[in-house]
VEXFI-263875 format. One record per residue: x, y, z of N, C-alpha, C, O, CB in turn; residue in one letter. Coordinates in steps of 0.001 Angstrom, whole numbers, padded with zeros to 6 digits, always signed. Glycine has a CB too. Layout:
BEGIN
XYZXYZXYZXYZXYZA;...
! end
This chain:
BEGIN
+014550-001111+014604+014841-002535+014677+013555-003361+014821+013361-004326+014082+015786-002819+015846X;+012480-002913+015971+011307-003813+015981+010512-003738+014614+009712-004637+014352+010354-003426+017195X;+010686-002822+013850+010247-002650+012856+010476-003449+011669+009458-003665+011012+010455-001684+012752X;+011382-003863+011300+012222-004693+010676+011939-005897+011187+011849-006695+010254+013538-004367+010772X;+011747-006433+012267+011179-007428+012587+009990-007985+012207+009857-008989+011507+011176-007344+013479X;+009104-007291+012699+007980-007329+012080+007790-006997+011247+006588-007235+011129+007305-007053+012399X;+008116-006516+010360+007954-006392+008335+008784-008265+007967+008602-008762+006855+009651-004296+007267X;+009518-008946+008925+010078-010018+008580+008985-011191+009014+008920-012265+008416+011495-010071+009215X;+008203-010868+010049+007636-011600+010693+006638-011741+009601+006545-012744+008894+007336-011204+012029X;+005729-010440+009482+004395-010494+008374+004979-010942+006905+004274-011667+006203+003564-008763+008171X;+006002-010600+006537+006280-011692+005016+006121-012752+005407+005106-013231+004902+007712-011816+004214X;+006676-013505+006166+006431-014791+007079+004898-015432+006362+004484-016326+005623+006241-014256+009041X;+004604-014673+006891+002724-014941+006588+001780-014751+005120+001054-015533+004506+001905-013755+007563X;+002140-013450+004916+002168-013383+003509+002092-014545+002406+002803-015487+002755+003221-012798+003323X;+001566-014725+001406+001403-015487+000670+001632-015068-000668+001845-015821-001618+000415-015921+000912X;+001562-013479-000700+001887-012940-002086+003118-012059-002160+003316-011061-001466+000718-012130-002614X;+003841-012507-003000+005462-011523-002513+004875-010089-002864+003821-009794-003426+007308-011904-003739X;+005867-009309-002366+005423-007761-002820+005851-007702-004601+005386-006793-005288+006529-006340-001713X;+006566-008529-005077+006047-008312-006628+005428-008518-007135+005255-007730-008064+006337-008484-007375X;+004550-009659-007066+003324-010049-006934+002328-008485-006933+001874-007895-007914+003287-011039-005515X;+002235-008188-005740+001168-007185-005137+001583-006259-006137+000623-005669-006633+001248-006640-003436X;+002562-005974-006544+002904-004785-007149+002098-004419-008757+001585-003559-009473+004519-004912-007254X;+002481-005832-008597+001785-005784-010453+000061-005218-010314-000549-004324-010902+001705-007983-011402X;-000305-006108-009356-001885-005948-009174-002469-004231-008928-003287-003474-009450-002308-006950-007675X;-001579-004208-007918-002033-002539-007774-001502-001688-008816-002177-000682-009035-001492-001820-006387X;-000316-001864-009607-000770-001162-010572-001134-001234-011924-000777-000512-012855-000236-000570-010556X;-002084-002447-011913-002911-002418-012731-003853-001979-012367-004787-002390-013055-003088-003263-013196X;-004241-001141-011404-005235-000178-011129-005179+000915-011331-006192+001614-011321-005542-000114-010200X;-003933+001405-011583-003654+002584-012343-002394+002485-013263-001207+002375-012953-003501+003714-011395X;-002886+002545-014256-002468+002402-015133-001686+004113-015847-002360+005123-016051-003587+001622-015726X;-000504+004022-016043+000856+004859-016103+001115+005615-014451+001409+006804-014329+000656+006245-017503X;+000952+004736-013366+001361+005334-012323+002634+004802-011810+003211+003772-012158+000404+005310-011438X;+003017+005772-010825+004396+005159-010140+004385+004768-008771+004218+005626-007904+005519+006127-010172X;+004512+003814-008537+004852+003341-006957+005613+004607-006036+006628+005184-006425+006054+001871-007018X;+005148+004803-005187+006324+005792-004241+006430+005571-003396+007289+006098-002689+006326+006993-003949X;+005507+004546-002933+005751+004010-001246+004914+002818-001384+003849+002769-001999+005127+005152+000218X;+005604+001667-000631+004644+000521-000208+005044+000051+001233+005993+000497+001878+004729-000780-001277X;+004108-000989+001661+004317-001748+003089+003352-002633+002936+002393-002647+002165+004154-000918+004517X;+003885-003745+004163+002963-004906+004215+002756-004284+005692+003437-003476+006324+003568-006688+003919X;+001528-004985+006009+000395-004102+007092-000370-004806+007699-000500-005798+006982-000592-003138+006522X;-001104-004958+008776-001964-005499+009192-002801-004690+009715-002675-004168+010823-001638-006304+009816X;-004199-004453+008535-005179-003255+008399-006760-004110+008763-007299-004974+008070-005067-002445+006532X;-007247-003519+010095-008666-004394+010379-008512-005918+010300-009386-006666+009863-009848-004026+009244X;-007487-006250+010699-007019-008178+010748-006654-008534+010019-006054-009603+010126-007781-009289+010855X;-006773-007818+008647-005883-008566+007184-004640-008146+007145-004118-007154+007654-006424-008178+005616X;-004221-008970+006511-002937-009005+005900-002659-008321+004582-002808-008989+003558-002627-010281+005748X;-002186-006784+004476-002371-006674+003277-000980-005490+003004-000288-004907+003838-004037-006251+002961X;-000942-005449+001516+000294-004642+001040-000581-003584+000589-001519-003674-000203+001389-005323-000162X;+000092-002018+001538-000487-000974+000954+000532-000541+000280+001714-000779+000529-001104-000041+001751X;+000019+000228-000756+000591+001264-002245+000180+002410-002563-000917+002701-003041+000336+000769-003550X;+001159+003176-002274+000928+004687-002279+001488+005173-003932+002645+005532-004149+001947+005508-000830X;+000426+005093-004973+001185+005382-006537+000394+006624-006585-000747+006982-006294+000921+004131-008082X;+001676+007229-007167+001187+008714-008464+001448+008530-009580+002366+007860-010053+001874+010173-008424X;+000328+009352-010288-000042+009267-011819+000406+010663-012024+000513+011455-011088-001749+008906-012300X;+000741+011043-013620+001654+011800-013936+000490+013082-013925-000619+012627-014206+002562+011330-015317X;+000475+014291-013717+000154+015361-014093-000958+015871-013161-001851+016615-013567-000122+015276-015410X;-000856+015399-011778-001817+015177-010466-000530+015145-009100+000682+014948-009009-002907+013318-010643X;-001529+015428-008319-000393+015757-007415-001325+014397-006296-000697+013711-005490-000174+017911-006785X;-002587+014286-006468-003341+013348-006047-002582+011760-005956-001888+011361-006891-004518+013447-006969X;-002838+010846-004585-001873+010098-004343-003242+008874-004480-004289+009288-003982-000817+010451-002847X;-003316+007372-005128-003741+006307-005394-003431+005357-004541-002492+004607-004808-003473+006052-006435X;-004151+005215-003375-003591+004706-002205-004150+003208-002579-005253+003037-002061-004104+005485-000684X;-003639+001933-003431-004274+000523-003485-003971-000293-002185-002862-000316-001651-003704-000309-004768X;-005089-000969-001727-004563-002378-000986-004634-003766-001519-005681-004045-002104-005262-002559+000209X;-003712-004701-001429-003640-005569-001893-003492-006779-001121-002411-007334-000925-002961-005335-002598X;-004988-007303-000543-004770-009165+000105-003844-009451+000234-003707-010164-000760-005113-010402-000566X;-003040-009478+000679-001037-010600+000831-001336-012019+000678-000454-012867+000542+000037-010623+002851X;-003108-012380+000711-003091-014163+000679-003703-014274-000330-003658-015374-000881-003796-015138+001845X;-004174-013633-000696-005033-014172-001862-004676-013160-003233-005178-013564-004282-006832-014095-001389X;-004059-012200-003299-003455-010971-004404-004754-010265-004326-004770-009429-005229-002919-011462-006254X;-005871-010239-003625-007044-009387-004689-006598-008102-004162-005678-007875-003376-009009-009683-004480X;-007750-006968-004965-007366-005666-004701-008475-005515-003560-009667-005742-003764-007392-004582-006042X;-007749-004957-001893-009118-004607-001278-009592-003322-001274-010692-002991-000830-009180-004937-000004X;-008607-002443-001862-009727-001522-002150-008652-000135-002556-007536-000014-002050-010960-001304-000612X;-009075+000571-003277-008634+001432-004177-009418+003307-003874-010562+003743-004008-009095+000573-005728X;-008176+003910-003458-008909+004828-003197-007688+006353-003562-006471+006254-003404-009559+004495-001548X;-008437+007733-004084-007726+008951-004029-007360+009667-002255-008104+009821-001286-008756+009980-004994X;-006261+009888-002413-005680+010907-001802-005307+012133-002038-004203+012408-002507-004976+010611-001521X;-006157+012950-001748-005409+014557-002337-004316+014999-001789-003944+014121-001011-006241+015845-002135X;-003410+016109-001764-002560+016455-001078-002884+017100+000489-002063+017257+001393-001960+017207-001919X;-004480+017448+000510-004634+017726+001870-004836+016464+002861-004582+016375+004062-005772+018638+001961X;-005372+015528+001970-005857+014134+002744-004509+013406+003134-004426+012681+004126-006874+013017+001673X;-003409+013672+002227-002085+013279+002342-001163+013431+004232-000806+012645+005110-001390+014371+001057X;-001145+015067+003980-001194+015901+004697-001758+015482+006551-001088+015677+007565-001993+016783+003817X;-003207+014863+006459-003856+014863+007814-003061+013355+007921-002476+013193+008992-005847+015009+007956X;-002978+012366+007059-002768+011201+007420-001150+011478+008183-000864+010909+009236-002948+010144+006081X;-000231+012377+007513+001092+011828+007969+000760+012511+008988+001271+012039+010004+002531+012021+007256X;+000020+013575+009210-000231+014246+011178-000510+013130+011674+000326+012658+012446-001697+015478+011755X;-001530+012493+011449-001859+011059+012399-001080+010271+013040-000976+010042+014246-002367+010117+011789X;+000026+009455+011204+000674+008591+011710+001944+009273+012814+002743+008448+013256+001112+007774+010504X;+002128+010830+013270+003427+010800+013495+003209+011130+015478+004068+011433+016306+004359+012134+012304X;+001554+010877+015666+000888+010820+016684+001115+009330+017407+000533+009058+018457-000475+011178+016286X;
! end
């Protein structure tokens, strides 16, 4: 429930809908698929992360995307081991 809240609260703020963001990040990879997104508040920004896979890779395209301004902040690979340590983290 607090969760949901606050995913209501940060659209609130947001300036770029998540379809918006969507397009942008994946025009960073180009024939990938969305498999997970969220809006976030990463180092004080406001931003929509995107977890896309590209076909024939098991490697995950983790984009962030400004929520105020659409830019891309930054674009990076995930392997399946890097995958792996992050969900240990988040479940810490």
């Amino acid at each position: 429930m607090a969760a949901d809240q606050s995913q209501s609260a940060l659209k609130k703020q947001a300036k770029v809908t998540g379809e918006q963001a969507t397009k942008s990040a994946l025009s960073q990879v180009p024939s990938g698929t969305v498999k997970s997104f969220e809006l976030e508040k990463e180092n004080g920004k406001l931003i929509w992360s995107f977890d896309i896979a590209k076909p024939k890779t098991r490697n995950i395209i983790e984009v962030q995307v400004d929520a105020k301004t659409g830019k891309i902040v930054s674009t990076q690979t995930e392997t399946p081991t890097d995958q792996q340590l992050e969900a240990k983290s988040e479940k810490k």
